[in-house]
C-alpha positions as CSV (number, residue, x, y, z in Angstrom):
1,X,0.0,0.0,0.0
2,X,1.3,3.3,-1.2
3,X,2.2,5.8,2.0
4,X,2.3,9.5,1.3
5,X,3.4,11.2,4.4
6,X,3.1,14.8,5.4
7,X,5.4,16.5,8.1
8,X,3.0,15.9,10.5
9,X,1.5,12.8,10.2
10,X,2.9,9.7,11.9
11,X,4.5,8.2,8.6
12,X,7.1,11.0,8.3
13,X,9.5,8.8,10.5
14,X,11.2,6.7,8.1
15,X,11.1,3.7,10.5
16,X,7.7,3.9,11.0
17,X,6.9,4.6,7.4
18,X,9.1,1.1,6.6
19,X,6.9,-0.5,8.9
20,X,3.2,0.6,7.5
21,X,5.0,-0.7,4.6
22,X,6.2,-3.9,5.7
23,X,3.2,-5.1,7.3
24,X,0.5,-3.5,3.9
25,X,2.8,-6.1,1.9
26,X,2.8,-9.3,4.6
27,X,-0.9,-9.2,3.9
28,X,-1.2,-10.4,7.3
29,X,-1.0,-9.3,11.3
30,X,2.5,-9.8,12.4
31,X,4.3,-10.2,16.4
32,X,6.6,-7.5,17.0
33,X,9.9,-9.7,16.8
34,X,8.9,-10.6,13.4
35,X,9.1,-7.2,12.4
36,X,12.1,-6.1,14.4
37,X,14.1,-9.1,12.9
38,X,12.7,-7.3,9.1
39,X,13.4,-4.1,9.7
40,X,16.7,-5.2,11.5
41,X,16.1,-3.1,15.0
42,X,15.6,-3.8,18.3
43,X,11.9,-4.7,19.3
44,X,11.6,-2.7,22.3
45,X,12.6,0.1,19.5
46,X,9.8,-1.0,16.6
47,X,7.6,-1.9,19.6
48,X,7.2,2.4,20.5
49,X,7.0,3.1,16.6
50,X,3.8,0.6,16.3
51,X,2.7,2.0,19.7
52,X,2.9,5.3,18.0
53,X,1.2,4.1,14.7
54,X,-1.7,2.5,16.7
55,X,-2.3,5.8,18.7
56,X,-3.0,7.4,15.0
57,X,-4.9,4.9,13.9
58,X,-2.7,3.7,11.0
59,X,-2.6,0.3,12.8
60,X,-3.9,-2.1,15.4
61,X,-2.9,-4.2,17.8
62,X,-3.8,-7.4,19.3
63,X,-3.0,-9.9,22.1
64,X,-2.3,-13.0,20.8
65,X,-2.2,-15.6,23.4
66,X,0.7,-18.7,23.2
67,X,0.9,-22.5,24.6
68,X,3.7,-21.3,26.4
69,X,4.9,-18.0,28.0
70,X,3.7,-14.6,27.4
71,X,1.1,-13.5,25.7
72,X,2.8,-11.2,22.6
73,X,1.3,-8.3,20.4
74,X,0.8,-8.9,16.9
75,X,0.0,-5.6,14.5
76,X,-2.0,-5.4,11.5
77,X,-3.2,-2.3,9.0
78,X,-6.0,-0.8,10.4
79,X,-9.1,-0.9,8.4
80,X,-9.6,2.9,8.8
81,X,-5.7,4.0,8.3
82,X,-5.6,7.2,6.5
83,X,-1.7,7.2,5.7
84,X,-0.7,10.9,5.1
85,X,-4.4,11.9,6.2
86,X,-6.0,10.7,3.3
87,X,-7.6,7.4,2.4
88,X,-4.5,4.7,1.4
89,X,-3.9,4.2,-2.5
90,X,-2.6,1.5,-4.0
91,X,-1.1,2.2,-7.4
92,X,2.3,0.3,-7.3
93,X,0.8,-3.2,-7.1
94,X,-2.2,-1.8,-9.3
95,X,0.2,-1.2,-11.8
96,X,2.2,-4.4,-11.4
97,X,-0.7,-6.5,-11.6
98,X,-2.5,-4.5,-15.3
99,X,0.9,-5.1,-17.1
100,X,0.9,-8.6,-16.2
101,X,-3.1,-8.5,-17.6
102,X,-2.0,-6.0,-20.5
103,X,0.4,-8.5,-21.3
104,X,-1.1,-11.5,-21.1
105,X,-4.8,-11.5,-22.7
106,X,-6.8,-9.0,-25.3
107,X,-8.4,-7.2,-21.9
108,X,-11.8,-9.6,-22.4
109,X,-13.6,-9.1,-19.0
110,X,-13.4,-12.8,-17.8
111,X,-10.0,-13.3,-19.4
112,X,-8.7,-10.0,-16.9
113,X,-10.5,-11.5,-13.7
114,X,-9.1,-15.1,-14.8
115,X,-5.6,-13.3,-14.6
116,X,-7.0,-11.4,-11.3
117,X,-7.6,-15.3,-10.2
118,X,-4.3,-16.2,-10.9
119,X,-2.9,-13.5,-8.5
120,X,-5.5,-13.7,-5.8
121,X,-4.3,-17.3,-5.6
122,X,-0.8,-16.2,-4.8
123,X,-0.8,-13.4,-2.2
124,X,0.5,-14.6,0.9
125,X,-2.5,-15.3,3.3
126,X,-0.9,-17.5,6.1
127,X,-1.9,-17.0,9.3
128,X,-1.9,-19.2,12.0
129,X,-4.3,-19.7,14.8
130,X,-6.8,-16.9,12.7
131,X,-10.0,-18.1,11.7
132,X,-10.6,-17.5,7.3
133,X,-13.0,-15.1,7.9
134,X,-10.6,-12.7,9.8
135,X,-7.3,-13.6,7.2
136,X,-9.8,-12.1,4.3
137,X,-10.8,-9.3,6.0
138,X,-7.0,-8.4,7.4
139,X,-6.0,-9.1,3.5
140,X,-8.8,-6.5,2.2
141,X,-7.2,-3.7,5.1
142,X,-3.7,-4.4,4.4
143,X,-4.8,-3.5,0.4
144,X,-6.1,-0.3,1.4
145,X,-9.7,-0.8,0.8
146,X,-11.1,0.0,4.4
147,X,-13.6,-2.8,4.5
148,X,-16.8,-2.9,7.3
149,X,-18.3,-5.7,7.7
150,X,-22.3,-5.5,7.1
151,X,-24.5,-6.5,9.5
152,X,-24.1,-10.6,9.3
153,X,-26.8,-12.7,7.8
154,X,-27.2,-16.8,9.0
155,X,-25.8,-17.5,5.4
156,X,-23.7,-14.6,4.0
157,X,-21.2,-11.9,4.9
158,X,-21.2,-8.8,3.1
159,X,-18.3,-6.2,3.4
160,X,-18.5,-2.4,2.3
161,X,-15.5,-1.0,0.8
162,X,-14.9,2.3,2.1
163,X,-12.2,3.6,0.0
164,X,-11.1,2.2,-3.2
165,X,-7.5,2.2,-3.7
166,X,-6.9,2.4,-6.9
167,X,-9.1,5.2,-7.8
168,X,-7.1,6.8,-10.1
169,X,-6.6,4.2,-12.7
170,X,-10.3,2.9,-12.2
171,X,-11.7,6.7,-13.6
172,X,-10.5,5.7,-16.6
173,X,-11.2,2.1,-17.0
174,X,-13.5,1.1,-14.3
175,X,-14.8,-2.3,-15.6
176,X,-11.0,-3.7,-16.0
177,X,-9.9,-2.4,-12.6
178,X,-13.1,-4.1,-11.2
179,X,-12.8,-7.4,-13.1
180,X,-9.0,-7.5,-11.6
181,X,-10.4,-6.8,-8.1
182,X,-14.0,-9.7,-8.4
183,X,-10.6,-12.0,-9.7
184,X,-8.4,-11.6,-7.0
185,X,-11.2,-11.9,-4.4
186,X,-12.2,-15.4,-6.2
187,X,-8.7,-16.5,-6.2
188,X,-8.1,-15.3,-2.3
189,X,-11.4,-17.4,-1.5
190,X,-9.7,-20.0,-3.4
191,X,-6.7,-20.3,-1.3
192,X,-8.3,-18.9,2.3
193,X,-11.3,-21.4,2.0
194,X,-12.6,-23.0,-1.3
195,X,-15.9,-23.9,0.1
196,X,-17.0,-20.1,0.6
197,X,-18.1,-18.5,-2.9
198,X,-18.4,-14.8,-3.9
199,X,-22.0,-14.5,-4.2
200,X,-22.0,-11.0,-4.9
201,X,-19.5,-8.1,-6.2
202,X,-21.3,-5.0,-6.6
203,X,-18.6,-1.8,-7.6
204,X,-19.8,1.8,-7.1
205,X,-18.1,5.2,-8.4
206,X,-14.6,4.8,-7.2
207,X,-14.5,8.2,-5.9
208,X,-17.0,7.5,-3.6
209,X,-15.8,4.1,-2.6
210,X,-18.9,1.9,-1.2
211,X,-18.6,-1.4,-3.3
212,X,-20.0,-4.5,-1.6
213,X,-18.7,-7.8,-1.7
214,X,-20.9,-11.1,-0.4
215,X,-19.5,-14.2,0.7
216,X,-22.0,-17.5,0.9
217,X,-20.1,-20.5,3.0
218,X,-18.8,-21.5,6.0
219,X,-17.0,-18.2,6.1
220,X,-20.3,-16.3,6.9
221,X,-20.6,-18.0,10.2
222,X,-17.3,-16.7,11.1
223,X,-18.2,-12.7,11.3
224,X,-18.3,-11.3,14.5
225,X,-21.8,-11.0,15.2
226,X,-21.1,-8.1,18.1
């Protein structure tokens, strides 16, 4: 996810502008020694830089409880972070991802989300101990898209996205950009849990963000229901 950073936002710290990075390209929530042992500093050190992050609401943090010993915080992109004070934009890996379609197929709708497929299937999404439901949803904050979870139905889960990421590029060709996204979702449901389909991708005007995406499976039981 792309960071712009101001004087006075949170990102201007280089070390803390590695780590929004770091953890927008794991995909994933990550333990503070993880990151430490990336970004090659001390943890004590990256642990007051998250602290830092999390009191802007760039990221979040959670207590993740262990067989043995301490419990330890693990970090994850927030699904509000507005790096820089605006909503996060994503054109680097947007722009990775339509040469690869450019370059690959005539642009036919289903042949650009069978490409989007192809990559949806091999973002990292391993996460051990978190149940699929959450890994998609940490997946969709960590690419920028802000998602909020609908109130849950007994056999669906819908998710609004509040900020579209790749805005820019889908003014001009909105159906392409979309048919990459429906793709990528299909291939992350793929990989995160096969029996949960994508019942429903509805875009909206990416300047107003707002599109909704419906799961149907056993994913749907999995939303937090509070």
């Amino acid at each position: 996810m792309d960071a712009p950073s101001p004087a006075q936002d949170a990102l201007a710290q280089p070390t803390r502008a590695r780590l929004f990075a770091l953890l927008g390209s794991l995909y994933r929530p990550a333990p503070t020694e993880e990151l430490a042992e990336l970004v090659g500093l001390h943890p004590n050190g990256v642990r007051v830089h998250l602290e830092r992050m999390a009191e802007d609401g760039l990221v979040t943090r959670h207590r993740e409880r262990l067989a043995r010993g301490r419990p330890r915080d693990t970090w994850a992109i927030s699904p509000d972070a507005q790096p820089g004070g605006a909503p996060p934009t994503a054109y680097a890996e947007l722009a990775r991802w339509l040469v690869r379609t450019l370059t690959t197929i005539h642009t036919r709708a289903r042949d650009v989300e069978a490409v989007g497929r192809e990559i949806g299937r091999e973002l990292p999404v391993g996460q051990d101990g978190a149940l699929p439901e959450q890994r998609f949803h940490d997946i969709l904050a960590s690419l920028g898209f802000q998602p909020e979870r609908e109130p849950p139905a007994t056999d669906r889960v819908t998710y609004r996205l509040r900020n579209c990421p790749y805005r820019a590029v889908a003014r001009e060709r909105q159906a392409l950009v979309c048919g990459l996204h429906r793709g990528i979702t299909r291939g992350l449901l793929d990989t995160i849990d096969a029996k949960t389909k994508l019942a429903g991708f509805e875009p909206q005007d990416p300047d107003q963000a707002g599109c909704l995406v419906e799961l149907r499976g056993p994913m749907s039981a999995q939303a937090p229901r509070d």
